[in-house]
C-alpha positions in Angstrom: 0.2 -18.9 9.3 1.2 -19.4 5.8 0.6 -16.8 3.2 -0.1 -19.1 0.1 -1.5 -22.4 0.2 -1.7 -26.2 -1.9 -5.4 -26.9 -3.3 -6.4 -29.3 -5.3 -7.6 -28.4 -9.1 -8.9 -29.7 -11.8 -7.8 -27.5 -15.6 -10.6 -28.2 -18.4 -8.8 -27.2 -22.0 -9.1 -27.8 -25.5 -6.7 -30.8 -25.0 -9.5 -32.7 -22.2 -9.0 -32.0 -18.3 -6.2 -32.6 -15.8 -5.6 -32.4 -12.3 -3.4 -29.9 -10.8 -1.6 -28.3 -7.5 -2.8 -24.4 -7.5 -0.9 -22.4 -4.9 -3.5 -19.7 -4.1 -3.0 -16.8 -1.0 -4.3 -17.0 2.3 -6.2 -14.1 3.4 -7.8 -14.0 7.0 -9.4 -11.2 9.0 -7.2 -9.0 10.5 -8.4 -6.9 13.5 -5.7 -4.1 14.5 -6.5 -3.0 18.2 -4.9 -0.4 20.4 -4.2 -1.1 24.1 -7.0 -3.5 23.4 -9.7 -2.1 21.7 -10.4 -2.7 18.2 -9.6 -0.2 16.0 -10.5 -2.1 12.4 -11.0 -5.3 10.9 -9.1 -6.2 7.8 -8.9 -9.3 5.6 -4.7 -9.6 4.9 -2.5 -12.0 3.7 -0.9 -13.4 6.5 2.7 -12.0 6.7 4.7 -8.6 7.5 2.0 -8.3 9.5 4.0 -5.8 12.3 4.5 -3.3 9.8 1.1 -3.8 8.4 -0.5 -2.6 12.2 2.2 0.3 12.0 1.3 1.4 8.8 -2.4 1.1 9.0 -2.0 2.8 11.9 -0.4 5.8 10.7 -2.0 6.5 7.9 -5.2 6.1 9.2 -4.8 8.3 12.2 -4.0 6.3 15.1 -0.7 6.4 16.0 2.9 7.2 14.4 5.6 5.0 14.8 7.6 6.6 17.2 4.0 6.6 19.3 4.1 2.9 19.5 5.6 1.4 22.6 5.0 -2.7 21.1 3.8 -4.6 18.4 2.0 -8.3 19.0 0.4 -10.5 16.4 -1.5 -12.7 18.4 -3.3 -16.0 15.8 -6.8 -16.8 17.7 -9.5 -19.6 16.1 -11.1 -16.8 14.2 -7.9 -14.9 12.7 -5.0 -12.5 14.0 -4.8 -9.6 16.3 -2.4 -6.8 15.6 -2.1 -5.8 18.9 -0.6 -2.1 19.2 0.3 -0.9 22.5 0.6 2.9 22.8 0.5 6.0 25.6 -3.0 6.2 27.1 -2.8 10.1 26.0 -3.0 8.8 22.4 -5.4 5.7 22.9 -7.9 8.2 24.0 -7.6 10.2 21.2 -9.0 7.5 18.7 -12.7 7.8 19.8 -13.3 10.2 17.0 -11.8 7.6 14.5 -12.5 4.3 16.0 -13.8 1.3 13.4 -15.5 -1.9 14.4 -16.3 -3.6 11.4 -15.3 -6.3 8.9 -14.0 -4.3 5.1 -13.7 -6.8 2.1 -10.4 -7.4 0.9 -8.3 -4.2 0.7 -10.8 -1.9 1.2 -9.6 1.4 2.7 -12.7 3.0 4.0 -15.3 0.6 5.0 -16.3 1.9 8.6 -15.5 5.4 8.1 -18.6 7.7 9.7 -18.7 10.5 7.7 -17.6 11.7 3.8 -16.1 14.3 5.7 -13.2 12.0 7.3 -13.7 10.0 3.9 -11.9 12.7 1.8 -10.1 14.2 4.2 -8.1 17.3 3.8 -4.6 16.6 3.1 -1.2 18.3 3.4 0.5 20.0 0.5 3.5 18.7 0.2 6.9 20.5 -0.2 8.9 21.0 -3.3 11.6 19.0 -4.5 12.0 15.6 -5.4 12.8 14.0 -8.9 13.0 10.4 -11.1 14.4 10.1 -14.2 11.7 9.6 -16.8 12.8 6.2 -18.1 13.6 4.7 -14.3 9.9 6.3 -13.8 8.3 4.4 -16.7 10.2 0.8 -15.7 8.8 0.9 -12.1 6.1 -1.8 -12.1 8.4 -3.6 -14.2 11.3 -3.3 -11.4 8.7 -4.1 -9.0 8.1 -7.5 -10.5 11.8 -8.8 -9.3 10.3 -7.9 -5.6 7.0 -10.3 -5.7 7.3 -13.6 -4.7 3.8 -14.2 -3.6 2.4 -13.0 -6.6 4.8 -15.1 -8.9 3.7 -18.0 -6.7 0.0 -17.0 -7.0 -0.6 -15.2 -9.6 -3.0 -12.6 -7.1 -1.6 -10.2 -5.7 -1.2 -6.7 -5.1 2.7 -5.0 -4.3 3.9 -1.7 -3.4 7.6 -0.5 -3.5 9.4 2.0 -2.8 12.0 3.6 -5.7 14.9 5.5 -5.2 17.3 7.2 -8.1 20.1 5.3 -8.9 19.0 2.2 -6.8 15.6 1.3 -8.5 13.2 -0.6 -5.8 14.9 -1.0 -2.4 11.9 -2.3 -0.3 8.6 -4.0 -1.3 5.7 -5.5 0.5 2.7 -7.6 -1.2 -0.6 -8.2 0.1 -4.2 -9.6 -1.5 -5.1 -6.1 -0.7 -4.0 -3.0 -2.8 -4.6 -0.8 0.0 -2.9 -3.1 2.6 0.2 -3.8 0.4 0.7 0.1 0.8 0.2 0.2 4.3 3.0 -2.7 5.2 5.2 -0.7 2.9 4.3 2.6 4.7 5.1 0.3 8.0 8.4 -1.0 6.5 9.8 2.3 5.4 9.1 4.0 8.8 10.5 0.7 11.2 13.6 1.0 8.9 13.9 5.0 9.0 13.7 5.2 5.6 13.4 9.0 3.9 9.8 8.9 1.8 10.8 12.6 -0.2 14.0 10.4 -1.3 11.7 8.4 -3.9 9.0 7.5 -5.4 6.3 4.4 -4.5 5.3 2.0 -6.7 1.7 0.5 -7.1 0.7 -2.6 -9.5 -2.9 -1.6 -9.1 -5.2 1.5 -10.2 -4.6 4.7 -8.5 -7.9 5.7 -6.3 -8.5 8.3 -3.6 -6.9 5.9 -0.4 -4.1 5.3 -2.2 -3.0 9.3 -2.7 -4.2 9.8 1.1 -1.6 7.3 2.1 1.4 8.1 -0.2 0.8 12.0 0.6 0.3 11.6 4.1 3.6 9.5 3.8 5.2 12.6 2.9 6.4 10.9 -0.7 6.2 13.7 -3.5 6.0 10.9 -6.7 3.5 8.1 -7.0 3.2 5.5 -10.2 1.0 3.1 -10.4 0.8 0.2 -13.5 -2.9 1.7 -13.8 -5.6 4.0 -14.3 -6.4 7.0 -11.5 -9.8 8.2 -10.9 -10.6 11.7 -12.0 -11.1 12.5 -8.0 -7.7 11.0 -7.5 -6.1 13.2 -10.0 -7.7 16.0 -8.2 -7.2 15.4 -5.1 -3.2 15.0 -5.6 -3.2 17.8 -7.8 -4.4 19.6 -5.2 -1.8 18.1 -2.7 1.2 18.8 -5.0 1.6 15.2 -5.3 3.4 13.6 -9.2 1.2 10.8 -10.2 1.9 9.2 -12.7 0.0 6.3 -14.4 0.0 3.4 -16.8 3.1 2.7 -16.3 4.2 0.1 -18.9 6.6 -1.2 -21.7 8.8 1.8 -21.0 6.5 4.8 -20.9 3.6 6.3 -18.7 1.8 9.5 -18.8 1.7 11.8 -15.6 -1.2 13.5 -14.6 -0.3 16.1 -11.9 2.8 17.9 -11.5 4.8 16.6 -14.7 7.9 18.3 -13.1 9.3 16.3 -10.8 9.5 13.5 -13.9 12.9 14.2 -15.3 12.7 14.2 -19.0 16.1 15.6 -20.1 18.0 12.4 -21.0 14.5 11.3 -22.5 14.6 14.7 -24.4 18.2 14.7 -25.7 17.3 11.5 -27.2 
C-alpha cells in the first residue's frame, strides 16, 4: 500500500478556480498484535511499518527488540496487521497492558485503563550527553532534507535522530506525531543504533507521550520545532531529560537541563 495518493481538486483564488492533482497521505488502521492477539489499533501511514510494530511495542510495554522472534505486516480488506511473534513467557505478560480499541490519528494513549499507567513513572536518566547549541537550534531545519512525504504532502509529522558532527542520520515520518517517533524508536533499535549518542528531533509540539518515549529510549536531549506542555516540562525535568523547544531560524530555548546544550562556541561569539 502506498503512503501518499493522486486526488482530484479543484483551487478557488482571487484569479477564478482551477483544477488540480493534490497528492495527500494514506492513513489506514493499524492493529499491532502479539502471537495473535491484538495489542492496539492505530491509524498509520502505510510504510516502515516493521519498525513501527517494534517501536510501538517497546515503548509501550510489550516487548523489546531483542524479545521479538518475527515481524509480519499482513494487508487484510479492512487495514494491516503488524503481526509480532514473541516468547509465550512475554505474551502472557501483556494482560495488564493489553488495548483493543481504535485511537485517532497519532494518538498515544487512547485505550489506556487507568491515569496511573497514563503518566507512568519513568526512569532518570544518566548523565552525559551533549550538542552544540547552534547544531541544536538547526535541527528541525536539518530534519527537513529527511521528509519526503511531507514535501510531497505537505502533512506530516517526522522524527530524527541527531548526532554531533553528523547532523540527522536516520528519520522516519508518519501522519501521526506519536507514530513517527515510534518507527524511529523501531529504526534506531533494528539498526543497533546508540540513543545517549544524540539527540531526537520532532516537527511537532512536545507533550507528555512524546518524553515517555524519547526517555524510555534512553536519549538524554529532545528538540522539538514546538511548544511543550507545562506537564511535559515537568515530567522530563523530573526524568533528567534536555528538552528543548521552538526550535527555529537558528535559535530555541531549553526548558529542562540547559547543560547538556553546549553553548561555548555560541558564547565566544
Amino acid at each position: 500500500m502506498k503512503a501518499s495518493r493522486s486526488i482530484s481538486a479543484v483551487a478557488f483564488g482571487q484569479g477564478g478556480s482551477r483544477n488540480l492533482a493534490r497528492s495527500l497521505p494514506e492513513e489506514v488502521p493499524v492493529a499491532v498484535t502479539v502471537n495473535g492477539t491484538t495489542q492496539a489499533v492505530m491509524m498509520c501511514s502505510p510504510s516502515d511499518l516493521e519498525d513501527f510494530a517494534v517501536g510501538f511495542a517497546f515503548t509501550e510495554g510489550f516487548a523489546r527488540g531483542e524479545q521479538i522472534e518475527k515481524v509480519d505486516i499482513v494487508e487484510m480488506d479492512a487495514g494491516i496487521e503488524a503481526r509480532l511473534w514473541v516468547d509465550e513467557a512475554v505474551a502472557e505478560a501483556l494482560g495488564a497492558r493489553r488495548r483493543a480499541m481504535m485511537g485517532p490519528v497519532g494518538c498515544g494513549l487512547c485505550g489506556i485503563d487507568s491515569l496511573e499507567e497514563a503518566l507512568r513513572d519513568l526512569p532518570v536518566l544518566p548523565e552525559g550527553g551533549a550538542i552544540e547549541a547552534g547544531l541544536a537550534a538547526r535541527g528541525p531545519d536539518l530534519l527537513r532534507d529527511h521528509q519526503p512525504l511531507h514535501d510531497l504532502t505537505q502533512a506530516v509529522h517526522a522524527a530524527g535522530f541527531m548526532v554531533p558532527g553528523q547532523g540527522i542520520v536516520l528519520a522516519r515520518e508518519d501522519v501521526g506525531r506519536h507514530n513517527a517517533l515510534d518507527k524511529l524508536v523501531g529504526a534506531m533499535q533494528r539498526a543497533g543504533m546508540e540513543p545517549r549518542d544524540g539527540a531526537i528531533v520532532l516537527t511537532s509540539r512536545v507533550s507528555v507521550e512524546m518524553v515517555q518515549k524519547c526517555v524510555l529510549l534512553g536519549c538524554p536531549i529532545l528538540i522539538a520545532v514546538s511548544a511543550p506542555t507545562a506537564h511535559a516540562v515537568r515530567m522530563g525535568d523530573a526524568a533528567n531529560l534536555t528538552m528543548a523547544a521552538f526550535a527555529r531560524e537558528g535559535r530555541l530555548e531549553t526548558f529542562t537541563h540547559p547543560k547538556r546544550i553546549d553553548r561555548s562556541q555560541t558564547d565566544a561569539a
